[in-house]
N, C-alpha and C positions, 0 to 999 in steps of 0.2 A: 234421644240421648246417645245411641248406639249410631247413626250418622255424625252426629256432635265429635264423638270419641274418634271415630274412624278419620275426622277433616281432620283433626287436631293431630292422630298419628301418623297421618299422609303429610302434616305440615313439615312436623320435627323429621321426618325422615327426608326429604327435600332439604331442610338442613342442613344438616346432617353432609349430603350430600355434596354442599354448595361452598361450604365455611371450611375453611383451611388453611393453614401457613403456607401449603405453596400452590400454586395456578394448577388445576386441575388439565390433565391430559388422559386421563384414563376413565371417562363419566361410563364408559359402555363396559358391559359385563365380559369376563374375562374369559376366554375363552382358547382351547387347544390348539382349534385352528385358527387362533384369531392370526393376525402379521405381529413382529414382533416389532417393537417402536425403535427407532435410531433416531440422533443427534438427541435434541434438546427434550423431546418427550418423552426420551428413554430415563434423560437424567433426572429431570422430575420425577417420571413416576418413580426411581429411585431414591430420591429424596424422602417423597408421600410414602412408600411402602417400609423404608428399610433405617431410617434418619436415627432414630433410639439407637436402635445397637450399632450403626456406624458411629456416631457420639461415645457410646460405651468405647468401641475398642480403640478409638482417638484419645480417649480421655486416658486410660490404661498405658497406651503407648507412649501420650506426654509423659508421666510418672516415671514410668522406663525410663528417658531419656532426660529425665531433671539431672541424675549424677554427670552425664555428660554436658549440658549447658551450665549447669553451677563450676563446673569444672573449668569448662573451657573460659568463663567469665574472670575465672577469679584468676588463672594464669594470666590471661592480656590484661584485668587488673593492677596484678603484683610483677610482673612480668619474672614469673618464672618457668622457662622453658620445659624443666622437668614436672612440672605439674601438668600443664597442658599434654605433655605426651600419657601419664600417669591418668588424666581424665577421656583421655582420647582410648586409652583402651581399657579401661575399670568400665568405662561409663558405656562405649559402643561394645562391650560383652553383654552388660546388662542389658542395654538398648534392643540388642539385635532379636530375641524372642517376642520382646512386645512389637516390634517393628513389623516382623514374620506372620505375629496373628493379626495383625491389621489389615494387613496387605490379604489374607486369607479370609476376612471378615466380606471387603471390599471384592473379591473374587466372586465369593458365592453371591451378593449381591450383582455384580455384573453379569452374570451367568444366569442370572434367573434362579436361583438354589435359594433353599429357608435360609434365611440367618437366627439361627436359633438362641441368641441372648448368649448367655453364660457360658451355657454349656458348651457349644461351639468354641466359645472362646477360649473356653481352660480346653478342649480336649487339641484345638490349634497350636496353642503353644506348647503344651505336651508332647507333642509330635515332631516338635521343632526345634524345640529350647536347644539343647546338645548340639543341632549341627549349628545354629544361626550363632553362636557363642564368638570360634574363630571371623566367620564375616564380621561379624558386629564390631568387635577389638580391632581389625583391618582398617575397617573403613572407619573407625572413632579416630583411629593416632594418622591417617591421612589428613581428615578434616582436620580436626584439631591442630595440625600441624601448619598446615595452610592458612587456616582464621590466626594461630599463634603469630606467624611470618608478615601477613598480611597487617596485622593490627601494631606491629612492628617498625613497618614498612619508613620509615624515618631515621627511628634507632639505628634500621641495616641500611640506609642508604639506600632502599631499593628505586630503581628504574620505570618509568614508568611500561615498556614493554616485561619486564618482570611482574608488575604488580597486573598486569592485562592477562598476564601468564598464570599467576596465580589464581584467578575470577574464572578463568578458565578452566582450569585445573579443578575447582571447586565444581564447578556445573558440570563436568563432566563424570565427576563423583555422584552426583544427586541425580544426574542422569543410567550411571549406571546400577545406582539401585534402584530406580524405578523396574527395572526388569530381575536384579537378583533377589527382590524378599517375596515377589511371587514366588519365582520360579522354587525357593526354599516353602513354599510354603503348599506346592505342589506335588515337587517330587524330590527324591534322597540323588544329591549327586553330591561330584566332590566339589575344594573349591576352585581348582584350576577350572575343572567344567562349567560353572555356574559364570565365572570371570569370562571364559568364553563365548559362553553365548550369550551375557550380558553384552558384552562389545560389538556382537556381529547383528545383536536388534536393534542395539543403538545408532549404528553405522546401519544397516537396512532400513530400519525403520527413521529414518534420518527427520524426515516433516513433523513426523505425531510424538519424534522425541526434543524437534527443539519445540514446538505449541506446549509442550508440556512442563519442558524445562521454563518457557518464558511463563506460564503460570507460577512456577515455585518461587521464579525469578522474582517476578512483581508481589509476591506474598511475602517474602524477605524483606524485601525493600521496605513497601510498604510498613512493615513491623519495624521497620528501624528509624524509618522518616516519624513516626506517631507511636514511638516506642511505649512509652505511658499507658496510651490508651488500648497499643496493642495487648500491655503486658496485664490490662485490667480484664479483654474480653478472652484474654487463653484459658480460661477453666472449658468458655463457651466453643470457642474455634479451636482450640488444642492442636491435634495432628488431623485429623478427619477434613480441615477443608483446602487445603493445599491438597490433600493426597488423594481424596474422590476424585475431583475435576484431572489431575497427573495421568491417576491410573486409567482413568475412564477414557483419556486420551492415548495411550498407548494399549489399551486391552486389546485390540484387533490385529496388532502384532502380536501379542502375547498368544491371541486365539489360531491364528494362520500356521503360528510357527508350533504350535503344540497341541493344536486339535483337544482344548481342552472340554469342549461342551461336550463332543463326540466322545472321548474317553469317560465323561460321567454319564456318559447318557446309557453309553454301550457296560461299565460296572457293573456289578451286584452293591444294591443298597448296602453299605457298610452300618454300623450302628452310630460310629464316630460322626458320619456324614447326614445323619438324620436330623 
């Protein structure tokens, strides 16, 4: 009976091991000095280890940003100009702290750091809420203002090097907050400084910010070409899968330019950080 019991717990733990929603990369036991994974086995086993509470703070940060999309909808709607500026920064204030702890969620996973559910999550935005306020309001009445124009783009007569201007204008917004709600979610600077060095990764980090941009690019599109279908699977895809693949692609800017593993590593364990 006691061999019986043992085959049967050696089966389910093989199992166990074997069955999973994504391709396994990390079968061998973890280890301090093991090598640490890059490209695609990194992102898996990020997926396998950390997928719940990246989902969590995806799903959180859609919520955020419903005032802003309900906003910006109903202006090119109704075409009222003063609502879309009205939703562009009600809604990118609101936005900008769930935005902040996402981006913070998605950090400590990159970095190999617990992503500790909740608690992480309220003490990130906590940390953050106050400064990410003015970005947020910034960059809502920019966008905003652009999707307003854009979705216009008849009414005004526009050009088509005007409307190539404004697509432009737009990715290069969504480019430069790929680097500003980390770096808010990192460390206290101001906004000129944050604007700064947002521009100077952007333009340095030029390859890993357009691979990243053409990611948001095609998840747009896409969401607008199968609008319907896209709009039935957002509870599931929210903010978390345009923003993993983004951020994952620019993290090693982000790591170069601010020696972030080194500054955690080199810290005293915070409580916040546990």
């Amino acid at each position: 009976m006691n061999s019986l019991a043992d085959r049967i717990s050696a089966a389910e733990r093989k199992g166990r091991r074997t069955v999973g929603l994504f391709p396994r990369f990390d079968e061998e036991e973890r280890s301090p000095d093991a090598p640490r994974k890059t490209g695609f086995p990194q992102f898996w086993q990020i997926l396998r280890r950390d997928i719940w509470d990246i989902f969590k703070a995806g799903f959180l940060a859609l919520l955020g940003s419903l005032p802003f999309l309900a906003g910006v909808f109903f202006a090119a709607g109704t075409h009222a100009v003063l609502t879309a500026l009205l939703a562009g920064l009600i809604g990118g204030a609101v936005a900008g702290p769930e935005l902040c702890a996402l981006a913070d969620a998605l950090l400590r996973s990159l970095r190999d750091a617990p992503v500790t559910g909740w608690g992480a999550y309220r003490r990130a935005w906590r940390r953050s809420a106050r400064a990410a306020l003015l970005p947020g309001a910034l960059t809502g009445v920019l966008l905003s203002t652009q999707v307003f124009i854009l979705a216009h783009g008849e009414v005004f007569q526009l050009s088509l090097p005007v409307n190539m201007a404004l697509i432009l204008g737009m990715l290069f917004l969504l480019g430069m907050s790929l680097y500003l709600w980390p770096q808010l979610a990192l460390m206290e600077l101001s906004l000129g400084q944050l604007i700064k060095n947002s521009a100077l990764l952007f333009i340095g980090q030029l390859p890993r910010t357009a691979a990243a941009l053409a990611v948001l690019a095609a998840y747009i599109l896409l969401s607008l070409r199968f609008f319907a279908f896209a709009l039935s699977l957002l509870p599931v895809t929210n903010l978390w899968l345009p923003a993993l693949p983004a951020l994952f692609l620019v993290y090693p800017g982000l790591e170069q330019a601010f020696q972030i593993e080194e500054r955690f590593r080199e810290a005293p364990r915070a409580p916040e950080d546990a």
